[in-house]
Steps between C-alpha positions, in 0.01 A plus 500: 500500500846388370813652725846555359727309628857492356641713193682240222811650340429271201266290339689204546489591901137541444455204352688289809308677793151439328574163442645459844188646672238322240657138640512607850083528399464885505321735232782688319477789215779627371496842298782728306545850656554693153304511233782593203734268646680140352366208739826442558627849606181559697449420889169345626236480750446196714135492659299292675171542718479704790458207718755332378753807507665347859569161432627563132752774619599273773585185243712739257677592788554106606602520099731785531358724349 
């Protein structure tokens, strides 16, 4: 089961955190929230497995985010 776990303002944004998590060696999707919306005005979904949920939140917040 993939877990929600941090809301992306932008693409770009989107585009850093998966990145960020995919070289730190977790499994990352990253989906818009609205349908009829630009990719660049639209915010995104970051998820990764449940049992990964912990550690990933805990490295984004190393990050900053």
């Amino acid at each position: 089961m993939w877990i929600v776990i941090y809301m992306a303002q932008s693409e770009d944004t989107a585009k850093d955190i998966q990145s960020m998590l995919t070289d730190e060696g977790f499994l990352v999707k990253s989906r818009p929230i609205y349908k009829n919306v630009s990719d660049q005005d639209n915010c995104y979904e970051i998820l990764v497995p449940q049992s990964e949920a912990y550690e990933a939140r805990c490295i984004l917040v190393d990050k900053g985010y």
